[in-house]
C-alpha positions as a Markdown table, in Angstrom:
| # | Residue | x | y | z |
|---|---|---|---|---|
| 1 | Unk | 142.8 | -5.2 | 260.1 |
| 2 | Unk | 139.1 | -6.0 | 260.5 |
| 3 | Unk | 139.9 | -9.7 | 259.5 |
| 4 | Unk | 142.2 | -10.2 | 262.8 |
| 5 | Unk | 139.6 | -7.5 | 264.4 |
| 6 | Unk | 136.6 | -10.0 | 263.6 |
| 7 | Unk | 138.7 | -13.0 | 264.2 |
| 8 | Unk | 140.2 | -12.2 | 267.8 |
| 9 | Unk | 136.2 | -11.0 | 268.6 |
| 10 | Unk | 135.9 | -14.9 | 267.5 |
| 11 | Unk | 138.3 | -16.2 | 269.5 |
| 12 | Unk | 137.1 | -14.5 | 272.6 |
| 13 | Unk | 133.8 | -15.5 | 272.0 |
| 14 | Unk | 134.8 | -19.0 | 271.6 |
| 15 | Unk | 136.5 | -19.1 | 275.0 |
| 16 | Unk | 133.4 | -17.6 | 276.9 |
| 17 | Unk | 130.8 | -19.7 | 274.9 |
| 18 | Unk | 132.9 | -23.1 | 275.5 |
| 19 | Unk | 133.6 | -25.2 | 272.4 |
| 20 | Unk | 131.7 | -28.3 | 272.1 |
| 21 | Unk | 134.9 | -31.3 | 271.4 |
| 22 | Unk | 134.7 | -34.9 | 271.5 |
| 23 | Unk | 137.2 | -37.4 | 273.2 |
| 24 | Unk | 138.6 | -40.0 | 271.7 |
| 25 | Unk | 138.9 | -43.3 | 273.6 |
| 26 | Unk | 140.3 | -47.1 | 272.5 |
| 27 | Unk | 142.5 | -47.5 | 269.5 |
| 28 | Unk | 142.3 | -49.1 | 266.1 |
| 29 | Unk | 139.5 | -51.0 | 265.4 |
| 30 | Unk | 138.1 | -50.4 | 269.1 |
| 31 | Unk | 138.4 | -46.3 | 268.9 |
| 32 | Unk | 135.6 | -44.6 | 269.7 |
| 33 | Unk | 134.6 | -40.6 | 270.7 |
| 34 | Unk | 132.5 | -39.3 | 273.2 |
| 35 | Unk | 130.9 | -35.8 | 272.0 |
| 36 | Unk | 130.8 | -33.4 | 275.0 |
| 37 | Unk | 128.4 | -30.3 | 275.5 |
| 38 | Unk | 129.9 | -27.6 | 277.7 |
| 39 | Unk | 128.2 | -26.6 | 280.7 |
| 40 | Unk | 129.3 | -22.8 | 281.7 |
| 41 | Unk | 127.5 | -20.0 | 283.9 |
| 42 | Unk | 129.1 | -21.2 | 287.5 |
| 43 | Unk | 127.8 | -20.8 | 290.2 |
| 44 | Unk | 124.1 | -20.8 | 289.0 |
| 45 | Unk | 121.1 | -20.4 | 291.5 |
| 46 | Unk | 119.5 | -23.7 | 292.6 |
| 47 | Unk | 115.9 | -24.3 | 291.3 |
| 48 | Unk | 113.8 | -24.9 | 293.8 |
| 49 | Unk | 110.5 | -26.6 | 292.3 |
| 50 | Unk | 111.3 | -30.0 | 291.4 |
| 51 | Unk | 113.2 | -32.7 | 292.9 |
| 52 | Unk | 115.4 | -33.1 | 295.0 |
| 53 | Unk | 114.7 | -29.4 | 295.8 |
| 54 | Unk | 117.1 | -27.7 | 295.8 |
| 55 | Unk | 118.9 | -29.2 | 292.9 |
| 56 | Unk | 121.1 | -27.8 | 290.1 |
| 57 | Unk | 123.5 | -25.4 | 291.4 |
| 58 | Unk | 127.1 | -26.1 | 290.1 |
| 59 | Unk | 129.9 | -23.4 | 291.7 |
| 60 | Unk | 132.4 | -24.3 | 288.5 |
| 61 | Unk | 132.1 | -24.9 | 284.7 |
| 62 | Unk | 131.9 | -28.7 | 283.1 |
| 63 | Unk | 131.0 | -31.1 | 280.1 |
| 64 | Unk | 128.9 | -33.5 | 280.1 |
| 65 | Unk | 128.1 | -35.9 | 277.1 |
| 66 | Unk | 125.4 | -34.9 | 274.7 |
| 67 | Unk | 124.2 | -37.9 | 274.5 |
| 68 | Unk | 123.6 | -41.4 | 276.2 |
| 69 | Unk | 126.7 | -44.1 | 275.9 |
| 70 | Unk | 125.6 | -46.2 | 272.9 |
| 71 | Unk | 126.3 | -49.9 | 273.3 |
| 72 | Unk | 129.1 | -50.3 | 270.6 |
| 73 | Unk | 131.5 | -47.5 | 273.0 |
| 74 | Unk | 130.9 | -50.5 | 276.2 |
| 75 | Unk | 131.9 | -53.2 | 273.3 |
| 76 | Unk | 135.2 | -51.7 | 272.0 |
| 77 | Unk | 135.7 | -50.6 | 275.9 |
| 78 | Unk | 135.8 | -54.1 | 277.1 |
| 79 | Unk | 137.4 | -55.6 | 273.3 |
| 80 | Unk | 140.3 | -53.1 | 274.3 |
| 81 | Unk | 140.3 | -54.3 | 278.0 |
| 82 | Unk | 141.7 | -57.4 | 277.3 |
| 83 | Unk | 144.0 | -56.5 | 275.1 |
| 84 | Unk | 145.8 | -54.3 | 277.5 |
| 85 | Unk | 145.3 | -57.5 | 280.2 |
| 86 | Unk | 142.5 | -56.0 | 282.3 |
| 87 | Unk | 139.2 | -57.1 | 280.9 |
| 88 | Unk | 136.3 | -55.0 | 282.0 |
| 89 | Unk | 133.8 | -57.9 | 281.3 |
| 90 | Unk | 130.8 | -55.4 | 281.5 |
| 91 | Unk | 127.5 | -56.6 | 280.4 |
| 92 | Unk | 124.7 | -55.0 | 278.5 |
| 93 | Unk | 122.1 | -55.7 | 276.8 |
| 94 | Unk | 122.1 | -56.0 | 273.2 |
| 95 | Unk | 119.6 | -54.2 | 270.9 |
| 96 | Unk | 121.8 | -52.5 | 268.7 |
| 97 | Unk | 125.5 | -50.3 | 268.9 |
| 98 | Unk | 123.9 | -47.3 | 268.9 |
| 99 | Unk | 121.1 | -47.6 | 271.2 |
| 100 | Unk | 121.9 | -46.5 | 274.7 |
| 101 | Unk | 124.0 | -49.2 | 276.5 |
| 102 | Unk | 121.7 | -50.5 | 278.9 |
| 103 | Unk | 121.8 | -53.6 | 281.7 |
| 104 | Unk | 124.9 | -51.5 | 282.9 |
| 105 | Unk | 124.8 | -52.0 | 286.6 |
| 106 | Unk | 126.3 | -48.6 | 288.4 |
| 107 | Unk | 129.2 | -50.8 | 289.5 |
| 108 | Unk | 129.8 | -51.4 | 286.0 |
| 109 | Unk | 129.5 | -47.9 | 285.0 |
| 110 | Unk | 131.8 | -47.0 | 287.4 |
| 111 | Unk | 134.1 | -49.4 | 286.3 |
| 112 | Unk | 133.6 | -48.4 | 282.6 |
| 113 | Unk | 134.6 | -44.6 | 283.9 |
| 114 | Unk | 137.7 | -45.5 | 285.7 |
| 115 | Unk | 138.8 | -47.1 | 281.8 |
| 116 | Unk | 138.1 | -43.6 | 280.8 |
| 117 | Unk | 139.7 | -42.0 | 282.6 |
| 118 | Unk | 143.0 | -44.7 | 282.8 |
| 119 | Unk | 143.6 | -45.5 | 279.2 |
| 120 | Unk | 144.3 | -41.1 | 278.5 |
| 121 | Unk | 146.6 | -41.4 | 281.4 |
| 122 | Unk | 144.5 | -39.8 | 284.7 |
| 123 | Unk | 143.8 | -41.0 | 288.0 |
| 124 | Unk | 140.6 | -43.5 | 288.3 |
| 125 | Unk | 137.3 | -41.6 | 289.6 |
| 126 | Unk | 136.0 | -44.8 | 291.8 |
| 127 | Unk | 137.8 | -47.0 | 294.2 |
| 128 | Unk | 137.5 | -50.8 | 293.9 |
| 129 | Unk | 139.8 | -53.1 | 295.8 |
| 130 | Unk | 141.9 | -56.0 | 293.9 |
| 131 | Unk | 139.0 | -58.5 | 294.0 |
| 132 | Unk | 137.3 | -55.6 | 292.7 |
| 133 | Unk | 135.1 | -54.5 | 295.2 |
| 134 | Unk | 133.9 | -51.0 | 295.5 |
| 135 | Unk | 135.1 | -48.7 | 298.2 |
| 136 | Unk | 135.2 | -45.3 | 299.2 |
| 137 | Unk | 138.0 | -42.7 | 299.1 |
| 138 | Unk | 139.6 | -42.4 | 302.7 |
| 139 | Unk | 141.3 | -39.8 | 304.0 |
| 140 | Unk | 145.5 | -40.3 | 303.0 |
| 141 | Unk | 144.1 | -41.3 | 299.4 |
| 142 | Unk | 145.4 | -38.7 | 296.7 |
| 143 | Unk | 142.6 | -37.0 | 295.3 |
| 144 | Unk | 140.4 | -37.7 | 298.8 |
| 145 | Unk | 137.9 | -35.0 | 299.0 |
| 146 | Unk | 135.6 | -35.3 | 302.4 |
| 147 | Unk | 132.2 | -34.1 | 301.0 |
| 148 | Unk | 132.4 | -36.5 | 298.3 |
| 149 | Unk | 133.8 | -40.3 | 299.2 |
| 150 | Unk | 132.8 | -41.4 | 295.8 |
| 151 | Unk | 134.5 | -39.0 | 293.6 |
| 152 | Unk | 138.6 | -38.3 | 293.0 |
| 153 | Unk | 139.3 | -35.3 | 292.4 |
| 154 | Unk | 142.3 | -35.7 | 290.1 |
| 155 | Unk | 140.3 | -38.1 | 287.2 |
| 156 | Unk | 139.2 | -36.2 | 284.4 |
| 157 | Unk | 135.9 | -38.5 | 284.1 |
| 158 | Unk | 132.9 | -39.0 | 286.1 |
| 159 | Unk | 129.2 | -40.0 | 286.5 |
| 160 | Unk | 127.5 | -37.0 | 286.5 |
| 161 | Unk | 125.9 | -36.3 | 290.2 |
| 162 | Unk | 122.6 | -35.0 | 291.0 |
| 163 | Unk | 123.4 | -31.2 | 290.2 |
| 164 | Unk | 125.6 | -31.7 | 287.3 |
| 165 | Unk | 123.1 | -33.9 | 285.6 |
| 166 | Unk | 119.9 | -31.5 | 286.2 |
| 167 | Unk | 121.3 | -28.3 | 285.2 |
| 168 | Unk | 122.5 | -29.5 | 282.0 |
| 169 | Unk | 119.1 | -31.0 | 281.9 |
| 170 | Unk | 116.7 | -28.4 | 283.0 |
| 171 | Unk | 118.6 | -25.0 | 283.6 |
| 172 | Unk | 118.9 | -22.0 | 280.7 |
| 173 | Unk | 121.5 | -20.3 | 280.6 |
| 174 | Unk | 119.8 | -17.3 | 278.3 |
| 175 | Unk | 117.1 | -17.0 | 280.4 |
| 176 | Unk | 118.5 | -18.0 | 283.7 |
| 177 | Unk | 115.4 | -20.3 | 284.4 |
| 178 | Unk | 114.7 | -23.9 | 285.2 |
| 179 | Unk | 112.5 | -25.5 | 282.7 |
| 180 | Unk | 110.4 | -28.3 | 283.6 |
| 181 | Unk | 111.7 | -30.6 | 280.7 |
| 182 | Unk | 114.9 | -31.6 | 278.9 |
| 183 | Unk | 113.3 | -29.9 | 275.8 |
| 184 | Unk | 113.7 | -26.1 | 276.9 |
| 185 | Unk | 109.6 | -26.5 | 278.0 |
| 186 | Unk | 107.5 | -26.7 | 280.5 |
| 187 | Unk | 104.8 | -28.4 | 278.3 |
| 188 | Unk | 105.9 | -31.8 | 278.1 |
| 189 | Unk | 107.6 | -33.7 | 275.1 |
| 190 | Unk | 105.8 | -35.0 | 272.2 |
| 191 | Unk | 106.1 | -38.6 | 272.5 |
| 192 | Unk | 108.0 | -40.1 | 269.6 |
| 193 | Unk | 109.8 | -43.7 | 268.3 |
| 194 | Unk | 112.8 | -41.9 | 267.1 |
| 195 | Unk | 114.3 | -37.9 | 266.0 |
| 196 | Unk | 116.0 | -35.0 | 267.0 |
| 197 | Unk | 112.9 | -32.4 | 266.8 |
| 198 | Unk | 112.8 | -29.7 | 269.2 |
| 199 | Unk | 109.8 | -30.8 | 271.8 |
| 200 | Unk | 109.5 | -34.2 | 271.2 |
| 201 | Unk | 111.2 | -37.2 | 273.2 |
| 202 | Unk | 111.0 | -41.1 | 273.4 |
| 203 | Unk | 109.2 | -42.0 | 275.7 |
| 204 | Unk | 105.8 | -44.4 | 275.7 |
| 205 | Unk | 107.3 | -46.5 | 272.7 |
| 206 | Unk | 108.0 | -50.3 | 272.1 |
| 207 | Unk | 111.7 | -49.1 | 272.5 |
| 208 | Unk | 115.0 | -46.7 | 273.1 |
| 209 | Unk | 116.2 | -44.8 | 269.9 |
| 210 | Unk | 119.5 | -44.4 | 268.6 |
| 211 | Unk | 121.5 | -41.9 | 271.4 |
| 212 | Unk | 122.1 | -39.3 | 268.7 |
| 213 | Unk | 118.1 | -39.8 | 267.9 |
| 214 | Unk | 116.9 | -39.3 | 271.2 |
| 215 | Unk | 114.7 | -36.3 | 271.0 |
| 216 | Unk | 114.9 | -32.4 | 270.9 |
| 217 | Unk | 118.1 | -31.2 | 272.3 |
| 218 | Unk | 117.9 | -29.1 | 276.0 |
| 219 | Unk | 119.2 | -25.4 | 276.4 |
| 220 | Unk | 122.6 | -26.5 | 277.0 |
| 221 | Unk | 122.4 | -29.3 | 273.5 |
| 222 | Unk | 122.1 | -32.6 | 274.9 |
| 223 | Unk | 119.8 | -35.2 | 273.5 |
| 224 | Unk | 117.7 | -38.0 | 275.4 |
| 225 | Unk | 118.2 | -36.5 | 278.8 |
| 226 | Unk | 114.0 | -36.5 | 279.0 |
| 227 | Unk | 113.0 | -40.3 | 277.9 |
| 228 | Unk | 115.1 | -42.8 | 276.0 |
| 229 | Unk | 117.0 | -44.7 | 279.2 |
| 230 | Unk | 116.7 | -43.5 | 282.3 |
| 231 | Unk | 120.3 | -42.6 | 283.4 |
| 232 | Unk | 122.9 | -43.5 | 286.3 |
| 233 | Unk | 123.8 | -40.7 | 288.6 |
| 234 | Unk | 126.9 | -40.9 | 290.5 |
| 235 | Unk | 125.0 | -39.4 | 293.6 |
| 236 | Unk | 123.3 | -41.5 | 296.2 |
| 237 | Unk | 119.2 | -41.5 | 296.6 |
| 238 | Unk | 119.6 | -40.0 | 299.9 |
| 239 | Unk | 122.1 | -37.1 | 298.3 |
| 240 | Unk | 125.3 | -38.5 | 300.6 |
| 241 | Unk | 128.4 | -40.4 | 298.3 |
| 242 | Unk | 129.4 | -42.5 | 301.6 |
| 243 | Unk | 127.5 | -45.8 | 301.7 |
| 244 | Unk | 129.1 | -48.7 | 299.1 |
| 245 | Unk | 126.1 | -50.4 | 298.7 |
| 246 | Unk | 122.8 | -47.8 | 298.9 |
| 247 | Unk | 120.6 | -47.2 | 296.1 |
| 248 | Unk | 121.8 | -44.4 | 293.7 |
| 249 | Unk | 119.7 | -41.8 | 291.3 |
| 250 | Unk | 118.7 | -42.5 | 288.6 |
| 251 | Unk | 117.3 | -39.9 | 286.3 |
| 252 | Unk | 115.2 | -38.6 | 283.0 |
| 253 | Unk | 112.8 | -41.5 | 282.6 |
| 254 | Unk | 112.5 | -44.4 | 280.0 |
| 255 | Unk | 110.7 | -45.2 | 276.6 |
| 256 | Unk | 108.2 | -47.4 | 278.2 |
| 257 | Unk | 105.0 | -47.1 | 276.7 |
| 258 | Unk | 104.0 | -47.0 | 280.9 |
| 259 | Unk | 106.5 | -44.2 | 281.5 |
| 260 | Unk | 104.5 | -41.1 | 281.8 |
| 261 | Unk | 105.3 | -37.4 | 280.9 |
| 262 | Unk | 105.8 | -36.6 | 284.8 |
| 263 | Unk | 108.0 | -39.3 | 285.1 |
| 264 | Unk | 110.6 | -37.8 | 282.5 |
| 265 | Unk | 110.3 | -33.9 | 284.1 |
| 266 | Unk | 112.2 | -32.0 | 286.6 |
| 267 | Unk | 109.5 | -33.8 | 289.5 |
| 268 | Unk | 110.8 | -36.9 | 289.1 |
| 269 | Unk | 114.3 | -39.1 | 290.6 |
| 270 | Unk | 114.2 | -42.5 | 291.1 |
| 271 | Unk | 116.2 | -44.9 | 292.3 |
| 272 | Unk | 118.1 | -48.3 | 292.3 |
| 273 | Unk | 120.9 | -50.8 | 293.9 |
| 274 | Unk | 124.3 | -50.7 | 292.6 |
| 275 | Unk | 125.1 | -53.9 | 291.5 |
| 276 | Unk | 121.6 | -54.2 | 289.9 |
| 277 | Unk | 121.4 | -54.0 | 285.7 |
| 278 | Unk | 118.3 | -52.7 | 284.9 |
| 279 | Unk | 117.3 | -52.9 | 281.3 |
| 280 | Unk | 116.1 | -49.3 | 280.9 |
| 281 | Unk | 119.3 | -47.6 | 282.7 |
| 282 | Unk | 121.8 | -46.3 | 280.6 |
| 283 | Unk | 124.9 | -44.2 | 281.4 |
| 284 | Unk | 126.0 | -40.2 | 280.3 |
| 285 | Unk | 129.0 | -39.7 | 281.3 |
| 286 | Unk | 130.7 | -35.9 | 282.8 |
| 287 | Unk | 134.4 | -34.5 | 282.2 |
| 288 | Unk | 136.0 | -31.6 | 283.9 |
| 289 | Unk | 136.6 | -29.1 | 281.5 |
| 290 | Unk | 140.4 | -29.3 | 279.4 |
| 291 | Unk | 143.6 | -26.9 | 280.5 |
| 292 | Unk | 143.3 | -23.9 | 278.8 |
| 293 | Unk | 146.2 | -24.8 | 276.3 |
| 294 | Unk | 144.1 | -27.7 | 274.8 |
| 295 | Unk | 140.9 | -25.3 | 274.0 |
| 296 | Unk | 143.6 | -22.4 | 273.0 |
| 297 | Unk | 144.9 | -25.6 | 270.2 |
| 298 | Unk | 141.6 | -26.0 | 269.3 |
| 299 | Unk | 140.5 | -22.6 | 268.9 |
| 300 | Unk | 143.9 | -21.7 | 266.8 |
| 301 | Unk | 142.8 | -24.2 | 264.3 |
| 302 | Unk | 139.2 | -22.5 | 263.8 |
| 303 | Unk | 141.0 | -19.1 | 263.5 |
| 304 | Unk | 143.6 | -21.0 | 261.4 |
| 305 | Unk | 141.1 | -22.3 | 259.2 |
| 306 | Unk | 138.9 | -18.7 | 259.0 |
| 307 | Unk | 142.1 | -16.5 | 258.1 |
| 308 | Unk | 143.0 | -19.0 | 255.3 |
| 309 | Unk | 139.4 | -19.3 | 253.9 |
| 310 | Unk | 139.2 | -15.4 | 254.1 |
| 311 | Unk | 142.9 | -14.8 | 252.4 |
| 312 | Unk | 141.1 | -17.3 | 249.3 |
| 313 | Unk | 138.5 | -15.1 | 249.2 |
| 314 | Unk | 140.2 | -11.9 | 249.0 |
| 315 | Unk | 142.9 | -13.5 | 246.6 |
| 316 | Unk | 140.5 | -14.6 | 244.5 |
């Protein structure tokens, strides 16, 4: 009795924590996961110190990757492209497969989103045209939402906009407070090349770090969201998804060894054109959270695999 007591306490507290899953994307040699962190407490205040202000209030739970896409994930996306006859052709730079996958212009990330969200079998977040031109959702379009002409609501895949990136960035959900780094701090990161040690990021080095080596994790677990690549948002600069061709956020600074600790806090957004590819703006990519049934399969194999390690035990 207290082994299904302790369990089902377990289970419960699975469900209200979130479980951190990957998805799997690709197949074969061109199959590749995306880890996600869960984003919870809904309907958070907004902070109201950095920029834009206010920023960071999210009315409904989410994931969002813990890290930065790494090159090799943009590689098998567009190897498995063409196989299924409709080539991505993205381009990126090339430093290594798992440094962050920068050179992506936001077109391009975009692009590499609807893929995402296509090749599991939902609706594409962006609209391009058959020459492949961007274009907003209009109303009459399935999934047409009017506060946000970028975004369908049915895909299961996004850029992350301005509030979804800087609460997984900045916001703690134990202490309800903003932070004024990606490092659970408001003293800012120690610069360093490469690591995963709480406090540190890269930033003012000759170069990005592996994604999965990108500095000490934030409150909600993700890595490199202060230094590393600087990161698309899905949001316009000017906080309105209707314009095809205005400058879009960009956030969380660079390595640069110019790049300066205020440039990779809560105080600073920048900018840039979409169909630019800068070479220090990489991608992170958001989901909606899974249906209930899918967590419920996944937390049935944790309990599953508890019950039968306990039953050893006792047996023993």
């Amino acid at each position: 009795m207290n082994r299904l007591l302790f369990l089902s306490a377990l289970s419960a507290h699975l469900i209200c924590a979130g479980v951190s899953q990957a998805d799997t994307f690709g197949s074969g040699a061109n199959s590749f996961d995306i880890d996600f962190a869960t984003i919870g407490n809904p309907g958070n205040v907004a902070d109201t110190t950095g920029r834009p202000n206010p920023a960071g209030s999210v009315p409904y739970g989410y994931r969002i990757g813990k890290y930065e896409i790494p090159e090799d994930a943009i590689r098998k996306a567009n190897a498995q492209s063409v196989l299924d006859g409709n080539a991505l052709e993205i381009t990126l730079d090339a430093r290594g497969p798992n440094k962050p996958a920068t050179g992506v212009s936001w077109f391009e990330a975009a692009k590499f989103v609807n893929w995402l969200n296509t090749s599991s079998g939902f609706t594409p977040a962006y609209k391009f045209d058959s020459a492949g031109n961007f274009d907003v959702w209009h109303p009459g379009d399935s999934g047409y939402t009017p506060n946000d002409l970028f975004r369908n609501s049915l895909a299961r895949y996004f850029l992350p906009s301005m509030d979804e990136w800087y609460k997984a960035a900045y916001y703690d959900p134990l202490a309800s407070h903003y932070w004024d780094y990606a490092t659970g701090s408001d003293s800012a990161p120690t610069p360093v090349p490469f690591g995963t040690l709480d406090g540190t990021a890269v930033h003012q080095q000759g170069g990005p770090a592996d994604v999965m080596l990108a500095g000490g994790k934030s409150p909600y677990g993700t890595v490199g969201q202060a230094g590393n690549a600087l990161e698309w948002e899905e949001t316009e600069f000017d906080l309105v998804n209707d314009s095809v061709g205005a400058l879009r956020g960009t956030r969380g600074g660079d390595w640069f060894p110019s790049v300066s600790a205020s440039n990779i806090s809560c105080f600073f957004r920048g900018g840039n054109l979409p169909d630019r590819n800068p070479i220090d703006t990489g991608i992170r990519i958001v989901s909606v959270i899974p249906e209930p049934g899918a967590i419920s399969l996944s937390l049935l194999g944790i309990i599953l695999t508890l019950a039968q390690s306990n039953r050893r035990r006792y047996d023993a």
